[in-house]
C-alpha positions as CSV (number, residue, x, y, z in Angstrom):
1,X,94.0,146.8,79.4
2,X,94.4,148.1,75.9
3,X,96.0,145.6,73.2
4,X,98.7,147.6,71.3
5,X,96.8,146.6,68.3
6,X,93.6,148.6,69.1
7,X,93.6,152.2,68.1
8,X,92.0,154.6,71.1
9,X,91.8,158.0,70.3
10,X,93.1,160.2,73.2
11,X,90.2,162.0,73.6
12,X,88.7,158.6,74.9
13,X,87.2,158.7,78.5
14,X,88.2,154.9,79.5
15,X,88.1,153.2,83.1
16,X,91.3,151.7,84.4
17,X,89.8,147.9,83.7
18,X,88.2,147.6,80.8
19,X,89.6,145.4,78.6
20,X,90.1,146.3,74.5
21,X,91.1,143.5,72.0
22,X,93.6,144.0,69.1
23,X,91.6,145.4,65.8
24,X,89.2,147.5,67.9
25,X,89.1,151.2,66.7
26,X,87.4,153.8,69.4
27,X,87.0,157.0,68.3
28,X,86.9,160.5,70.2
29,X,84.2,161.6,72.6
30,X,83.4,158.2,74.3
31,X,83.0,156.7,77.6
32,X,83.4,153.2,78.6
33,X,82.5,152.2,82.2
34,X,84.6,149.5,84.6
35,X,84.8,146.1,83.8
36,X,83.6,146.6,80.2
37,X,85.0,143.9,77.7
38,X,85.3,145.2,74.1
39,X,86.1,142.5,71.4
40,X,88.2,142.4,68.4
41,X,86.9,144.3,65.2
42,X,84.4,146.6,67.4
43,X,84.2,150.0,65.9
44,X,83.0,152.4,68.5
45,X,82.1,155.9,67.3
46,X,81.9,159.3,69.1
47,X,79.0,159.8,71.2
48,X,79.1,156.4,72.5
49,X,78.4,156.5,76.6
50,X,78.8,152.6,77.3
51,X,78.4,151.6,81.0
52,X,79.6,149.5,83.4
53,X,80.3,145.5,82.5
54,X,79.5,145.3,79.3
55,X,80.2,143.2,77.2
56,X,80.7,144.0,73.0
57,X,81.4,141.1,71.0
58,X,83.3,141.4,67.3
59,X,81.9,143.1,64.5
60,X,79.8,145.3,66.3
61,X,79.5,148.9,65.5
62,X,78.0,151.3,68.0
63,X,77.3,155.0,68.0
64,X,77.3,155.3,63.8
65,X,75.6,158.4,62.5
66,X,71.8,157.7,61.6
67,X,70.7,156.3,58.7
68,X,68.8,159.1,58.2
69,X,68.6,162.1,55.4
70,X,67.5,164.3,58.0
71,X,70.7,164.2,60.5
72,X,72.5,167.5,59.6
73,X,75.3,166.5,61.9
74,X,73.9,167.5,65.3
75,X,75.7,166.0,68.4
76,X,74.1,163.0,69.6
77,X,74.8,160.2,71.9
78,X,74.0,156.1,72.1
79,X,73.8,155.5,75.6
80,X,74.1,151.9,77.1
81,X,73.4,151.1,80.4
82,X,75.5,148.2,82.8
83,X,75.3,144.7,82.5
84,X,74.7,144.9,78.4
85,X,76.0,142.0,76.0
86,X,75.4,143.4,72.3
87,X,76.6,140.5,70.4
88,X,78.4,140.0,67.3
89,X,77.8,142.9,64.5
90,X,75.3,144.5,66.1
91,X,74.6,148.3,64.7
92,X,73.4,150.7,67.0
93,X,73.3,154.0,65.6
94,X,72.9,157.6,67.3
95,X,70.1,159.9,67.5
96,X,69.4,163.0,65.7
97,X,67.4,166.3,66.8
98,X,64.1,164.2,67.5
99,X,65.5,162.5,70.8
100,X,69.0,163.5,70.3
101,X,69.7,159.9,71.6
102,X,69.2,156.1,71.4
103,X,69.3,154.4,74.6
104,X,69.4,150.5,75.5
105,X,69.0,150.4,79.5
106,X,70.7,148.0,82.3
107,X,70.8,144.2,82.0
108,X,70.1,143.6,77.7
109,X,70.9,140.8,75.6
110,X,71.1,142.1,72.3
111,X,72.0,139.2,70.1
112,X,73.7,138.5,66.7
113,X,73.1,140.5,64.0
114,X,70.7,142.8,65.3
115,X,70.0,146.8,64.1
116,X,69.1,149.5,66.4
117,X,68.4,152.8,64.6
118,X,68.5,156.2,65.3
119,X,66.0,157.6,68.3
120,X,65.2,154.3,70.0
121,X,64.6,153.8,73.6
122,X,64.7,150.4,74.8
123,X,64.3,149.5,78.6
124,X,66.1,147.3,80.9
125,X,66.1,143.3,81.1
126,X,65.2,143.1,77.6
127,X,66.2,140.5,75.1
128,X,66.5,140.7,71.0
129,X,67.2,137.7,69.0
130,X,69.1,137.0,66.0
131,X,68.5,139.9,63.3
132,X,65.7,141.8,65.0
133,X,65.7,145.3,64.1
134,X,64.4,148.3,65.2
135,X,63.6,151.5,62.8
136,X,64.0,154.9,64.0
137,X,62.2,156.0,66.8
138,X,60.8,153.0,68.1
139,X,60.0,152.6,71.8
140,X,60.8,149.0,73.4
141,X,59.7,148.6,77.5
142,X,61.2,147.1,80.1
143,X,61.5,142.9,80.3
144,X,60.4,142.5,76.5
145,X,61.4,140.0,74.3
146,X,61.8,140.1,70.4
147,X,62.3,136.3,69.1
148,X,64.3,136.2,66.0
149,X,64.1,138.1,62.9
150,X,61.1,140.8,64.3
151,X,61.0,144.0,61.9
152,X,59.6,146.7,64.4
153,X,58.5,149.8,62.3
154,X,59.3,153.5,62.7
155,X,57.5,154.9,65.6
156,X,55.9,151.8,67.1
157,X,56.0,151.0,70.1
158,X,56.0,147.6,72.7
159,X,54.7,147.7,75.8
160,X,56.8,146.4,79.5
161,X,56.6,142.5,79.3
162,X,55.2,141.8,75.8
163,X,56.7,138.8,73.5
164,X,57.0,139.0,70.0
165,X,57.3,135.8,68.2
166,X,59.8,135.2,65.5
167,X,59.7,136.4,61.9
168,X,57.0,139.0,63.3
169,X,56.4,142.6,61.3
170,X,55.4,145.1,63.7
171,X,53.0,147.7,62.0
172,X,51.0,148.4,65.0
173,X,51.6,149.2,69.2
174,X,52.3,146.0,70.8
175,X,51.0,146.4,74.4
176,X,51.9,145.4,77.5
177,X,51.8,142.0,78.7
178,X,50.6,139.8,75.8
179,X,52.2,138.0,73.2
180,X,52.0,139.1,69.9
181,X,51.8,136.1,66.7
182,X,50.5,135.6,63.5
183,X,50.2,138.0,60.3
184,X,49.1,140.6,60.1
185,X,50.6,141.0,63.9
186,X,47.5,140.0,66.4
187,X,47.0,138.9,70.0
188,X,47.5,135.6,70.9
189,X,46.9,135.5,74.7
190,X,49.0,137.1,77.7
191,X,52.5,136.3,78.6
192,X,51.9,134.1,81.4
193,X,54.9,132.0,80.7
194,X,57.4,135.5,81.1
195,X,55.0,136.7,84.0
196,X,55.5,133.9,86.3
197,X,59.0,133.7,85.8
198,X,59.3,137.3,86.5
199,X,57.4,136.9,90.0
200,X,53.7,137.9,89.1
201,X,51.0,135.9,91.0
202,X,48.4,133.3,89.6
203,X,46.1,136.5,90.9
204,X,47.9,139.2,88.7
205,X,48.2,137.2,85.7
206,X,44.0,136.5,86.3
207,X,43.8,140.0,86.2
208,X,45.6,140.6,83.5
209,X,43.8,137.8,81.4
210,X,40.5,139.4,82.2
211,X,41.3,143.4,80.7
212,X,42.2,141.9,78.0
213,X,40.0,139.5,77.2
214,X,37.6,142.7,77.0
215,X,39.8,144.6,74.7
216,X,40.4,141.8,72.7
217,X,37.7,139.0,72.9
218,X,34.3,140.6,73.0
219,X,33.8,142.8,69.6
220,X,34.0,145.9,71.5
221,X,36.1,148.8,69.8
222,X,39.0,150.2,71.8
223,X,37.5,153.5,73.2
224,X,34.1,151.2,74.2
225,X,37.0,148.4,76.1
226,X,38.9,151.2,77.9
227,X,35.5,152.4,79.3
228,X,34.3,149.0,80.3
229,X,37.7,148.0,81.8
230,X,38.1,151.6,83.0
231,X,34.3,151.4,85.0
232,X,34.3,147.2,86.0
233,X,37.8,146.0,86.8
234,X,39.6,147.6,89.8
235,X,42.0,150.3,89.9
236,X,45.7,148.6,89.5
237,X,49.2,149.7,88.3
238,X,49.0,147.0,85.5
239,X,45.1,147.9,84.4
240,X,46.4,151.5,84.6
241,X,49.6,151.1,82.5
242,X,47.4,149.1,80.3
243,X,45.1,151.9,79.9
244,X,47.3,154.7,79.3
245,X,49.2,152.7,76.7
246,X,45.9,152.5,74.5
247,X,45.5,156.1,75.0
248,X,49.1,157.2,73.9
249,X,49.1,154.9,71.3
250,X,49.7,157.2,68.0
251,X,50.1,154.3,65.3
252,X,47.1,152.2,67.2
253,X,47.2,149.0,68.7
254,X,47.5,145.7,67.0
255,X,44.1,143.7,66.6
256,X,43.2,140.7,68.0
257,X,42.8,137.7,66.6
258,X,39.5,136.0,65.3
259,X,38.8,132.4,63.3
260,X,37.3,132.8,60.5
261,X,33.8,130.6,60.0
């Protein structure tokens, strides 16, 4: 249902029931799923590819070029899975030639005032707080959760599960499963709290205490933890996730953190 006082460019690919509010401008070469609800005062630009029951709340503006002195106009997408509420003026900008995308998968809570910039890939069941924002090119897994007012930098990335505590800058990788505090950005311990609720066992959680309290708590460099948790703790999709994370890591992982004396 299109309000007479939203402008919808005929080039437009829109499903029969998604509802548009008056002020909305949607521009040429977009898509819109079923059962998506765009707000007043949404600006959605080409190359947006917006899923099924969505839900965009005013001021947004989605699929902008990139902030970027690079982009030389190549044709890029945003592409945003089902079951995403972006909330109000949120910026989510397009790729450029790098990953000629940015991506937010199913199931995302993308609060108030947030920025996404060009090249990001964020996962499913994710949640961003008020005024987090992502440079260019970050990667963000699945089930994480930026608390209010995180700056991630260009190129990091945050591993599946991780929590990132308000106000945070994020120089470093963030990996999986722990929850990341302080300044400069350190470990703080897993995320036990997010774990159980997401249906890992006492046993799992164990496990995942005990890699990292050998990357993290016993003075061992990275290369000589990923050996040691590599040779004593059993083969397991989270040790081995955990694993290759340090290993792909390009910017490095973030420290952990000791009391001074």
């Amino acid at each position: 249902m299109n309000q007479p006082l939203a402008y919808v460019h005929p080039g437009a690919k829109i499903a029969k029931n998604v509802v548009i509010e008056p002020f909305t401008t949607i521009h040429n070469n977009v898509v819109i799923g079923d059962g998506t609800w765009i707000g007043s005062n949404v600006t959605i630009m080409e190359g947006a590819r917006i899923g099924k029951n969505c839900n965009i709340f005013p001021g947004s503006v989605i699929s902008a070029v990139p902030q970027d002195l690079k982009y030389n106009d190549e044709d890029t997408i945003v592409k945003i899975g089902n079951n995403v509420t972006i909330r109000e003026c949120v910026t989510i900008n397009r790729g450029t030639n790098d990953r000629m995308k940015t991506q937010i998968g199913d199931n995302c809570l993308i609060m108030a005032y947030c920025h996404i910039a060009h090249d990001c890939i964020v996962g499913e069941n994710c949640i961003f707080s008020n005024n987090s924002t992502l440079a260019g090119h970050v990667t963000i897994g699945d089930s994480v959760v930026l608390a209010g007012m995180v700056a991630v930098h260009q190129f990091a990335s945050v591993g599946n599960h991780a929590f990132v505590t308000g106000g945070s800058l994020v120089r470093k990788d963030v990996p999986p499963y722990v929850k990341a505090a302080r300044e400069p950005l350190s470990y703080v311990g897993i995320n036990s709290v997010g774990l159980r609720r997401r249906g890992f066992t006492t046993e799992k959680i164990r496990e995942i205490q005990n890699i990292f309290r050998i990357l993290y708590q016993k003075n061992y460099n990275n290369t000589q933890a990923a050996s040691i948790i590599e040779a004593e703790m059993a083969a397991t999709p989270e040790r081995d996730e955990i694993l290759q994370f340090i290993k792909n890591s390009h910017r490095g992982i973030m420290k952990g953190y000791f009391k001074s004396n």
